[in-house]
C-alpha positions in Angstrom: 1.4 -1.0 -25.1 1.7 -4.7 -25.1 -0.3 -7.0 -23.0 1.3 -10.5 -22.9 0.0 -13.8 -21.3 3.0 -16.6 -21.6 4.6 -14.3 -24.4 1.9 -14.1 -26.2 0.2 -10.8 -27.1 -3.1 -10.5 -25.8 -6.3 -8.6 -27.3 -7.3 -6.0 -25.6 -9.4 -2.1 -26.1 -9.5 1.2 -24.4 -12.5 2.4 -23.3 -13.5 6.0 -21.9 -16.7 5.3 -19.7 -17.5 8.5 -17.0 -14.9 8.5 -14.3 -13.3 5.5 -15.7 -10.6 4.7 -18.6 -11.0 1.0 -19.0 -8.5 -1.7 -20.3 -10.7 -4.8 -21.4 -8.6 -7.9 -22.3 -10.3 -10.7 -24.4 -9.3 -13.3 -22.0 -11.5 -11.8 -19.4 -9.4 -9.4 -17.3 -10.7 -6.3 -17.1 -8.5 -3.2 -15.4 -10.7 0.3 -14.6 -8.9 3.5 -13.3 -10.5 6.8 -12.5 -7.7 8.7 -13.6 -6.6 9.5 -10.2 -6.0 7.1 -7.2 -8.2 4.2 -7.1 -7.9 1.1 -9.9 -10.1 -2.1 -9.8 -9.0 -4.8 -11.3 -11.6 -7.7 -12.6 -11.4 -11.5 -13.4 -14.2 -13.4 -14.3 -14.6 -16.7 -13.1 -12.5 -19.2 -14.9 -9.5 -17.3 -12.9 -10.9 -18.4 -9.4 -8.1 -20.1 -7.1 -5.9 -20.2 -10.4 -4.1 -16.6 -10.1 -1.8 -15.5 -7.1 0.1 -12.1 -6.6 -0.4 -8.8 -4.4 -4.0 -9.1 -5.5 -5.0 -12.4 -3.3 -5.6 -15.8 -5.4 -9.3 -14.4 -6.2 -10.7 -17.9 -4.5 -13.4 -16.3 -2.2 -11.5 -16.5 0.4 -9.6 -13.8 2.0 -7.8 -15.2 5.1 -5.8 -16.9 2.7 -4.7 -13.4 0.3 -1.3 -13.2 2.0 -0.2 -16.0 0.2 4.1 -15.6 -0.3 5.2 -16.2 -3.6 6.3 -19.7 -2.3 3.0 -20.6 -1.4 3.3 -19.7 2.6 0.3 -18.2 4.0 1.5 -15.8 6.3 0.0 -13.1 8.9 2.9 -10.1 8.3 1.8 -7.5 5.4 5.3 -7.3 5.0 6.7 -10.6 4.9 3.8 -11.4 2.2 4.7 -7.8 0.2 8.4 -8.7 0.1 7.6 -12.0 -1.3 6.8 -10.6 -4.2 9.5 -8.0 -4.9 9.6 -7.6 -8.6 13.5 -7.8 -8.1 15.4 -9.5 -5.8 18.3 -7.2 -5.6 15.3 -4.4 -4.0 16.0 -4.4 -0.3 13.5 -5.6 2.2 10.7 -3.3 4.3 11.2 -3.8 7.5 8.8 -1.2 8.9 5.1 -0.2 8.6 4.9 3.6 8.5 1.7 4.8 10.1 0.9 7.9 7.8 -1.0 9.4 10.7 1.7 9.4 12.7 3.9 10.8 10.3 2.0 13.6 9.6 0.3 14.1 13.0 -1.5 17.9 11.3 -3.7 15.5 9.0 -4.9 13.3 12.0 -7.8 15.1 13.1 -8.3 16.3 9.7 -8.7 12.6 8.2 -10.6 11.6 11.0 -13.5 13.9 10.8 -13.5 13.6 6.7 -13.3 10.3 6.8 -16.5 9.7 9.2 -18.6 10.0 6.8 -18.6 6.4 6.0 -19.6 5.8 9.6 -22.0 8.6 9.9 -25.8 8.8 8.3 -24.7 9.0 5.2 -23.9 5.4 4.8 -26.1 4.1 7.4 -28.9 1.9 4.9 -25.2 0.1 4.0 -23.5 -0.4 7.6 -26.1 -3.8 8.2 -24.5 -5.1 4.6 -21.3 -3.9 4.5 -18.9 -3.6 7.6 -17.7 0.3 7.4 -14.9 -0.3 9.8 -12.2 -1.6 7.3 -13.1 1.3 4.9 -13.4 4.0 7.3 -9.4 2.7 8.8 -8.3 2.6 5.5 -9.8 6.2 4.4 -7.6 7.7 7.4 -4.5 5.8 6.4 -4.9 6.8 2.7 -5.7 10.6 3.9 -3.1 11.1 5.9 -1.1 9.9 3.5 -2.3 12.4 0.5 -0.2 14.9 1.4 1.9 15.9 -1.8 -1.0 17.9 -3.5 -4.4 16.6 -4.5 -5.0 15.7 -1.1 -8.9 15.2 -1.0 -8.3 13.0 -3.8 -7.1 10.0 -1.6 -9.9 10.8 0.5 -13.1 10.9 -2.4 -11.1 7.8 -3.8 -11.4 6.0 -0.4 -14.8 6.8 0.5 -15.8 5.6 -3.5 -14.6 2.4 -2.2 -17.1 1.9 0.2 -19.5 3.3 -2.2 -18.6 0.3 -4.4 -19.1 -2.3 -1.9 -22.3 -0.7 -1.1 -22.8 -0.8 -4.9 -22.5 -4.5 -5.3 -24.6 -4.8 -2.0 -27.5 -3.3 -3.8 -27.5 -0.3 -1.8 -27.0 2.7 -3.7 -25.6 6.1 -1.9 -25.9 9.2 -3.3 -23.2 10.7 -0.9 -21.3 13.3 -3.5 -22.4 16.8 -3.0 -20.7 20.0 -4.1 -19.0 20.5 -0.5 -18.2 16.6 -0.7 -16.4 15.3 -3.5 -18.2 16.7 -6.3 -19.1 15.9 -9.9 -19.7 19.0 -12.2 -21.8 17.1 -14.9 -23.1 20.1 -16.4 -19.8 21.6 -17.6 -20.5 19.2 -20.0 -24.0 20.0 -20.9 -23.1 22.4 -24.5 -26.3 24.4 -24.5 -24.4 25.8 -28.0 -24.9 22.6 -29.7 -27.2 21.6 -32.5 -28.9 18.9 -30.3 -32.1 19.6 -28.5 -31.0 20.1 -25.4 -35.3 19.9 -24.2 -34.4 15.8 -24.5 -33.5 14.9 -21.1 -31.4 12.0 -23.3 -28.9 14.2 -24.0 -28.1 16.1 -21.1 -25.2 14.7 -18.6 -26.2 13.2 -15.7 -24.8 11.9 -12.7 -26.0 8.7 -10.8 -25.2 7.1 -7.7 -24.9 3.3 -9.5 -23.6 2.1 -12.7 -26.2 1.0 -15.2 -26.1 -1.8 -17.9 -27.3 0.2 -20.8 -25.9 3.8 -21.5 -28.2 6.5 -22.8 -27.0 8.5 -25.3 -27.2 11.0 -27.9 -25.3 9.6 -30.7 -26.8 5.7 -29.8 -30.3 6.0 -28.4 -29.6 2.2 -26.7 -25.6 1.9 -26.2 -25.0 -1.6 -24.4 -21.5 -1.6 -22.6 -20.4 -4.1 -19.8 -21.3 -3.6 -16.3 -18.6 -1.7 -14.2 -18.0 -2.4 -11.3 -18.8 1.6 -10.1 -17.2 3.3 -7.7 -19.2 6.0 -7.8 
């Protein structure tokens, strides 16, 4: 896979880190998937106010995201989406589907899952980050998940406003093995050679993302920060 900036190839590694496989470019972008439904992608700050797209213009201020590719800011999602068509030959949306609406069975369903971010769960966050946005946009994304997988859209979405609580400094440790859980101990081999005794070399899960990795195989293994959504 190439990665070009101006036609020229850029430098860039693949990284497995827990949930994530990471693409990080040596001109500072940084992309992060979880192998399912949610991506992040990073800038650091010599981009600010100098990128533009379906992404916002990454200049701290998002009133001014829908930004059309000729530099209109407008209100409509979709005027600003079809700014931006890849191809002009693509026809035009001309109508937001409401997912819920569409599949009126998943409603209720979405609803009551997705209230977790406004429930006690979440509550040391809601003073720090607003839950409404997330929790609207776990019941879109939920109803919407309908082809198979379908609490994937819904762990995804809720990871989100575990994120933002992340970078908020307030960590949630909302997974549990009803609610979107991690098995790290399928990966605990108590076959293998290692002292298992060593709590170093056992998987574990955390609710945030720390700056140095703990390992087996590298005592002290110093990665960049991600972002977690976790």
């Amino acid at each position: 896979m190439d990665v070009l900036e101006n036609g020229t190839q850029i430098k860039y590694q693949i990284i497995n880190r827990g949930f994530y496989i990471v693409l990080a470019s040596d001109i500072g972008l940084t992309v992060i998937w979880d192998r399912k439904t949610y991506f992040v992608i990073q800038l650091e700050s010599q981009f600010m106010g100098e990128v533009c797209g379906l992404c916002g213009n990454f200049d701290g201020n998002g009133e001014n995201d829908f930004t059309t590719r000729s530099g209109l800011v407008v209100s409509s999602p979709l005027e600003f989406a079809n700014s931006w068509k890849g191809d002009s030959s693509c026809s035009d949306v001309d109508k937001l589907v409401d997912a819920c609406e569409e599949a009126h069975h998943r409603d209720h369903w979405a609803k009551m899952k997705c209230n977790i971010i406004n429930g006690d769960t979440f509550k040391d966050c809601h003073s720090k980050v607003e839950p409404t946005p997330f929790y609207e946009n776990c019941v879109k994304d939920t109803c919407a998940c309908d082809t198979g997988g379908d609490c994937e859209c819904f762990c995804s979405a809720v990871a989100a406003y575990a994120q933002a609580c992340n970078e908020a400094d307030v960590l949630i440790s909302w997974r549990t093995p009803e609610i979107c859980p991690v098995f790290c101990d399928y990966y605990n081999n108590h076959g293998s050679t290692i002292n298992m005794n060593q709590e170093s070399c056992l998987w574990h899960y955390h609710p945030g993302t720390p700056d140095t990795y703990l390992t087996c195989s590298n005592y002290f293994l110093h990665v960049p920060k991600l972002e977690g959504k976790l």
